[in-house]
N, C-alpha and C positions, 0 to 999 in steps of 0.2 A: 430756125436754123441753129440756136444755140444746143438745145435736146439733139440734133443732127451730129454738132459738132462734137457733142459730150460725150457721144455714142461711140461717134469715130474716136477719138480721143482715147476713149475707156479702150477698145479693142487692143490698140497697139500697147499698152499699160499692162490689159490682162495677155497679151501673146508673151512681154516681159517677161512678167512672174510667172508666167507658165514655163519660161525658158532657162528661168532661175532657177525653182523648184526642178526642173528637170536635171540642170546640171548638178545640185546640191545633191540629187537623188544617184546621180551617174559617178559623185566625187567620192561618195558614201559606197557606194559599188565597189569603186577603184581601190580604196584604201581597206576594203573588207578582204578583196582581191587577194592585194599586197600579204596582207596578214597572214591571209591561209596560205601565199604561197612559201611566206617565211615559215611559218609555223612545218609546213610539209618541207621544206627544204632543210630544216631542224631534224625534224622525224628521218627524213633519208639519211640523212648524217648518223644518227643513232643506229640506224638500221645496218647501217655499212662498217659501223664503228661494231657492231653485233656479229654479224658474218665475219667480220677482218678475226674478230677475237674466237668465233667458231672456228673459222678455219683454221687460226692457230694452235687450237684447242685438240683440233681433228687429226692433225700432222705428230702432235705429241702422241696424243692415242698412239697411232700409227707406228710411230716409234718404238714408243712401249709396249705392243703388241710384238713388233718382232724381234724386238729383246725378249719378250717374254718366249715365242717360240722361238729363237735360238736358242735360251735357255732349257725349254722343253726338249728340245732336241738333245742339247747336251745331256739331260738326265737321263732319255732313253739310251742313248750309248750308251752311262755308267751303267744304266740297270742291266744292257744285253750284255754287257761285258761283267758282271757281276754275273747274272744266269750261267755264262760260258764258265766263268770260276767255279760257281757251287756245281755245277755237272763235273767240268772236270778232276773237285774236290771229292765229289760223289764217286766218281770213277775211281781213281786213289786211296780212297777209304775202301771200296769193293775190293779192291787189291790186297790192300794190307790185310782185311779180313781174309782172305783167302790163305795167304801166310800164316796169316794165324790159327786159321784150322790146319793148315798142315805142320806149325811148328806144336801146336797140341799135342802130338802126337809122340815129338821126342822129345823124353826127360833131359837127356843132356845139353840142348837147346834152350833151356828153362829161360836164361838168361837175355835170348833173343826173344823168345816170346814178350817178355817182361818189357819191353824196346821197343817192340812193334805194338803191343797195347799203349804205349806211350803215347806213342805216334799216330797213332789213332785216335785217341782221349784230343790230341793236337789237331790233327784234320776234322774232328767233331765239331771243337771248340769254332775253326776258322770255317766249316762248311757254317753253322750255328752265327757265326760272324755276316758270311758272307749272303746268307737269307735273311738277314735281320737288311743289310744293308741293300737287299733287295728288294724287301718290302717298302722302306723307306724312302728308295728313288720312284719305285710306284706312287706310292703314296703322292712323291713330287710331283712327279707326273699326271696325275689326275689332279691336283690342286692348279698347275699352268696349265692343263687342258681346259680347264675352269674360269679362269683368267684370260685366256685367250679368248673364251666363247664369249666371256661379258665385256673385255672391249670391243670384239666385234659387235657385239649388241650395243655398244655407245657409241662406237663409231657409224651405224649404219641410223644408229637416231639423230646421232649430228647432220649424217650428209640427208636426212630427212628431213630438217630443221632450216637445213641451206637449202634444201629447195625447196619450201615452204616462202622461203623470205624470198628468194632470186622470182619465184611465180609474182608474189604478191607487190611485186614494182617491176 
């Protein structure tokens, strides 16, 4: 009866530590748990603190983007309106040449002539002016067309970047 007893004895002893060991093993779960959910609760903070700063990032772009083509904008005006000057200069200068084949003709005019080459030598100088200064709004003009294309190309990697992170939680 005492081997009996020992037997029964031992059982509820070993169902214990089996219950102990269980829980050790379930406490050791728990606080592993915990960890990783801090740890991920970390990482989404980062994550959000990443996007918050993206997105602030992407709005400036934005900004500066349509500064930039207002700005483009505005240079195409001056360029059109610089073309319309050297046309219209072009025009005026055809003119005044034409005066001046016709004042060729009379000596006593000499002095007119002499006047209208002037004035010519002048609308050269400002047609010469006025093509310098419209190559140079071109010029603008292709460098913010330039400009425009590459922050759109950073802004369309940012907003690819945000939904990369917005999928991935």
């Amino acid at each position: 009866m005492t081997a009996h007893r020992f037997a029964a004895g031992a059982e509820p002893q070993q169902t214990a530590a089996a219950v102990r060991e269980l829980i050790e093993v379930m406490r050791a779960r728990l606080e592993s748990a915990i960890e990783e959910r801090t740890r991920l609760a970390g990482e989404l903070e980062e994550v959000r603190a990443a996007l918050a700063r993206g997105e602030a990032e992407l709005k400036k772009e934005r900004r500066a983007r349509a500064a930039l083509e207002a700005q483009a904008e505005e240079r195409r005006r001056i360029a059109e309106e610089a073309v319309a000057e050297a046309e219209a200069l072009a025009a005026e200068r055809d003119q005044v040449l034409e005066e001046i084949t016709g004042l060729r003709g009379l000596e006593d005019q000499a002095a007119l002539l002499q006047e209208a080459e002037a004035e010519l030598a002048d609308l050269d100088g400002r047609l010469q002016e006025a093509q310098s200064a419209r190559a140079r709004a071109e010029a603008r003009c292709r460098e913010l067309t330039s400009d425009v294309e590459r922050l759109s190309a950073a802004g369309e990697a940012l907003e690819a970047l945000e939904s990369l992170v917005r999928r991935s939680h």
